[in-house]
C-alpha positions in Angstrom: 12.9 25.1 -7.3 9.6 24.3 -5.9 8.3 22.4 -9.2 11.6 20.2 -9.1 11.1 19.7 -5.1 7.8 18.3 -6.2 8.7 16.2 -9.0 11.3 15.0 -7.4 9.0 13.7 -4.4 7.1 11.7 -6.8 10.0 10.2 -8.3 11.4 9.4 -4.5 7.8 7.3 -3.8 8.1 5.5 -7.4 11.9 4.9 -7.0 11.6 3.2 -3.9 9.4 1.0 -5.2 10.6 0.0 -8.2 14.2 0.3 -6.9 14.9 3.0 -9.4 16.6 5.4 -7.3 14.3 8.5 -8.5 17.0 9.1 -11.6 14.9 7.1 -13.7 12.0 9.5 -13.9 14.0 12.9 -12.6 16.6 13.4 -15.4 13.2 12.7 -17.9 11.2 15.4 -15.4 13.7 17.8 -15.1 14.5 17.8 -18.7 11.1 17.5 -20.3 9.1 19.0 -18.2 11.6 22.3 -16.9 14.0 22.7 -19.6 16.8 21.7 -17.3 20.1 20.8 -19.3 20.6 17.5 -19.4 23.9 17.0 -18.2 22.7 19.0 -15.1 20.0 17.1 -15.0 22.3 14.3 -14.7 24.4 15.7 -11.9 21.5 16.3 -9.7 20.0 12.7 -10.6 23.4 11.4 -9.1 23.3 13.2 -5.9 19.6 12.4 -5.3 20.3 8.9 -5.8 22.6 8.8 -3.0 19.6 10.2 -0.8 17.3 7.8 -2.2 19.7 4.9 -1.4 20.3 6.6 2.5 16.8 6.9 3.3 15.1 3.8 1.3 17.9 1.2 1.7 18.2 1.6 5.3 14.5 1.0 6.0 14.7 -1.8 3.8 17.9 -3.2 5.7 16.2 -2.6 8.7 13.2 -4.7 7.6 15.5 -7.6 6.6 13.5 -7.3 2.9 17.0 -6.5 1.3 19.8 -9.2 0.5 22.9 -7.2 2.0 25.3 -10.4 0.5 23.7 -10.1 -3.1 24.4 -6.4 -2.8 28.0 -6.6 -2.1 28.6 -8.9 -4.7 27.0 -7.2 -7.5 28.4 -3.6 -5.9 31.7 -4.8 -7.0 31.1 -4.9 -11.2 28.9 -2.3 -10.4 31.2 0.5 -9.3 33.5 -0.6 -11.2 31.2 0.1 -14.6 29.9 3.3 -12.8 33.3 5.0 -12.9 34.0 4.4 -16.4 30.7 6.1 -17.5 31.2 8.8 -15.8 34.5 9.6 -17.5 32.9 8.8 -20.8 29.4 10.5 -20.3 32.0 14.0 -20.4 33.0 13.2 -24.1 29.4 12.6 -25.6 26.8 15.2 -27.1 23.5 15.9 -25.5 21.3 13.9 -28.2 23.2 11.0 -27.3 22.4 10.7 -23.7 18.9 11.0 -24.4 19.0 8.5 -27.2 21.2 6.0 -25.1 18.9 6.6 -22.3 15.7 5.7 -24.2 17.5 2.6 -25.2 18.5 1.8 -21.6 14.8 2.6 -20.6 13.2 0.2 -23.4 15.4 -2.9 -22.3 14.4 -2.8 -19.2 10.5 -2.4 -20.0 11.0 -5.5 -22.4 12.9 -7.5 -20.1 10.2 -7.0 -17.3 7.1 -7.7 -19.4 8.3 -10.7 -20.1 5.8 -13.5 -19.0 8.0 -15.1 -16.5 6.8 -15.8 -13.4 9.2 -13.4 -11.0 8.7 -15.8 -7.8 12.1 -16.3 -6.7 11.5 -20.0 -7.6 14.6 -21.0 -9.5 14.3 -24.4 -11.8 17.7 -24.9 -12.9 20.8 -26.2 -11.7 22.6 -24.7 -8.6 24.6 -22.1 -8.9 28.1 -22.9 -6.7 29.0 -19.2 -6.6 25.9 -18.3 -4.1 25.9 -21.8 -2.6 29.4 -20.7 -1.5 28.8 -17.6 -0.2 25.8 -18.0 1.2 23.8 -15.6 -1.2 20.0 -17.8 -0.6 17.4 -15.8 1.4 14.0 -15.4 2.8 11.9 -12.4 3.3 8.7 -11.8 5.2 5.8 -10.9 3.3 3.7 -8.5 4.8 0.6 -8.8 2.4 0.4 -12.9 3.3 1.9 -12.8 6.6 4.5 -15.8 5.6 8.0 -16.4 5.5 9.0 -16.8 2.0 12.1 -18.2 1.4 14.2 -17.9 -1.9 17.6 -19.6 -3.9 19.8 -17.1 -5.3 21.1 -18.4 -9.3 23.5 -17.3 -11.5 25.5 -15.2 -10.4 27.9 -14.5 -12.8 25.1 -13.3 -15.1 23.9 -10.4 -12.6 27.5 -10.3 -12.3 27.7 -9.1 -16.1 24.5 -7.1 -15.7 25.5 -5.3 -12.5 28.4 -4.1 -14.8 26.7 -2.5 -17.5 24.2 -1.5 -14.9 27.2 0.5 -13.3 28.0 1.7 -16.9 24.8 3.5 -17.2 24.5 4.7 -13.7 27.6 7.0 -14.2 26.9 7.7 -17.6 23.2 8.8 -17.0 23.0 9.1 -13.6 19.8 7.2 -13.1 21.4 4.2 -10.5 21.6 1.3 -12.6 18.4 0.4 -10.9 16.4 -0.8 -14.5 19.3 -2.9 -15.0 19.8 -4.6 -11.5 16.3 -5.1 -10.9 15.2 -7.1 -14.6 18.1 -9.1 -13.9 18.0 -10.3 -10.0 14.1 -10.7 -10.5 15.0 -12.4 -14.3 18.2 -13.3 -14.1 19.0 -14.5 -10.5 15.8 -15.4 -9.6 15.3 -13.3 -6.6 11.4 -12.1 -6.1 10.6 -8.7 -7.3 10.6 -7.0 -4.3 13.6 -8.2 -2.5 15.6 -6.9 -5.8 13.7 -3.5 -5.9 15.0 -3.3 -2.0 18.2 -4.9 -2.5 18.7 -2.2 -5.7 17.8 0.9 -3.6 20.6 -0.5 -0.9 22.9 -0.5 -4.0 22.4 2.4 -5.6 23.8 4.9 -3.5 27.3 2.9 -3.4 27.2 3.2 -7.4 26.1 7.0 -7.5 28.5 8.0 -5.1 31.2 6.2 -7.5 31.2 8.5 -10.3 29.3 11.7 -8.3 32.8 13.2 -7.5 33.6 13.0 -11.5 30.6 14.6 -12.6 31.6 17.6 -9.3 34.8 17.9 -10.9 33.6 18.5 -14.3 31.0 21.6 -13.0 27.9 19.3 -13.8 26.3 19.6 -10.7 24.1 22.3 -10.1 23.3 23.0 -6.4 20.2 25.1 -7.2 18.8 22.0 -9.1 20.5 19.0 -7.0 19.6 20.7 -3.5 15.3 20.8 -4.2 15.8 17.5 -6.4 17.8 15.5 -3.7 15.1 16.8 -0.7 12.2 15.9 -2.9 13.4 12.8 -3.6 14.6 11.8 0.2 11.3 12.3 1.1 9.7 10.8 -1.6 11.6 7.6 -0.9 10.7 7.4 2.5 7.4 7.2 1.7 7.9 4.5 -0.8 10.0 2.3 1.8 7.1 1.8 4.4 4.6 1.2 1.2 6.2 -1.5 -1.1 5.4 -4.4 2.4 2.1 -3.6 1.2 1.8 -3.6 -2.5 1.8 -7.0 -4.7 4.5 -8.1 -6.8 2.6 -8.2 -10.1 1.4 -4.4 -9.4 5.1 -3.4 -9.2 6.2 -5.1 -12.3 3.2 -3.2 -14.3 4.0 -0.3 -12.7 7.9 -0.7 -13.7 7.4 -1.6 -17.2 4.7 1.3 -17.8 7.2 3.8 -16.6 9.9 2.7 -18.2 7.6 2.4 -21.7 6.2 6.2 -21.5 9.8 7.6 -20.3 11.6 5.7 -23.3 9.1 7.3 -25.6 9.7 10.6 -24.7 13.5 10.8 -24.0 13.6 9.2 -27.7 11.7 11.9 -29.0 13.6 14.0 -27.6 16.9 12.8 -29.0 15.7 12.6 -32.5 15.2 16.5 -32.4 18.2 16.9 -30.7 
């Protein structure tokens, strides 16, 4: 209990920055490192994703860095996706998950390495949908001391994302979070740390989607989701009140290494399955 407590702390820090939830690196932690089954594994991810998004996504609602209109958008494929995978995540073997979730993790990684400047600027047309609702923003940037305004575009490709995004939240519990940030920094043009904030504040909505499927089905332990969900709490915390401070380019290496190493190892894994 204490070793997943303190995994689970570092994974809080790193999902609040990268707007992973913690699931990201937890189910790869728990199952790599402490032998944890992964579908438990996956039931604890859930439920510490719900405490990642309560104690990260308020700060970051709080400090107005968050887009609360993009994020009830997007929630809406998002939770939608998240209950199918749950249901499905019940009828596939173990290998599986690990190999789905090593492709999952290597998308991301390439979509973020790509060299494309993840300003918020956006080039092309405008996009009517966020025009309409109002979806455009600013956020204050601690590191320059400047209001930074951005132009949300389009929508119905985050739209599409959010939805397989919500797919593999309920299938592998890990929040949808390496989906939703590589495409509102990509694809919507939204800086980097507004959709790392922005995800954290959605991630809880799609965990708690599918968390009562995976309860139903006996998949939550509560002597591995009780230390896991603390540690993780915490952890997130911590990494609300540091991402003000930390550049945008540093997160994006950051993401993409993570996502790189995990991928590598949850393959692996799957392949001996």
């Amino acid at each position: 209990m204490f070793c997943a407590f303190g995994l689970s702390l570092a994974a809080g820090v790193l999902g609040a920055l990268l707007g992973l939830g913690g699931g990201i690196i937890v189910v790869p932690a728990l199952t790599l490192l402490l032998g944890v089954d992964i579908r438990y594994a996956i039931g604890a991810s859930i439920v510490s994703v719900i405490a990642t998004s309560s104690g990260a996504g308020a700060a970051y609602v709080k400090e107005h860095l968050a887009n609360i209109r993009v994020a009830m958008v997007l929630e809406l494929a998002t939770t939608t996706g998240a209950l199918g995978g749950a249901f499905v995540a019940g009828a596939i073997a173990g290998r599986w998950l690990y190999l789905i979730f090593a492709a999952a993790l290597t998308y991301a990684a390439v979509a973020m390495w790509r060299k494309r400047a993840l300003t918020g600027v956006e080039r092309d047309a405008p996009d009517r949908i966020a025009d309409a609702l109002n979806l455009h923003g600013s956020y204050f940037d601690q590191r320059t001391g400047k209001e930074r305004p951005y132009r949300v575009a389009r929508t119905p490709v985050g739209l599409a994302l959010s939805g397989v995004a919500g797919v593999l939240s309920g299938l592998l519990g890990i929040g949808g979070g390496l989906i939703k940030v590589p495409a509102m920094a990509l694809g919507m043009g939204i800086p980097i740390k507004v959709a790392s904030a922005t995800s954290n504040f959605m991630i809880g909505v799609t965990a708690a989607a599918s968390a009562g499927v995976y309860f139903t089905r006996g998949d939550i332990d509560p002597f591995v989701a009780a230390p896991t969900a603390l540690g993780v709490l915490g952890g997130s915390v911590v990494g609300a009140r540091l991402i003000g401070r930390v550049r945008g380019s540093a997160l994006r290496a950051a993401f993409t290494l993570v996502l790189a190493v995990v991928a590598v190892e949850m393959l692996l894994k799957g392949l001996k399955g």
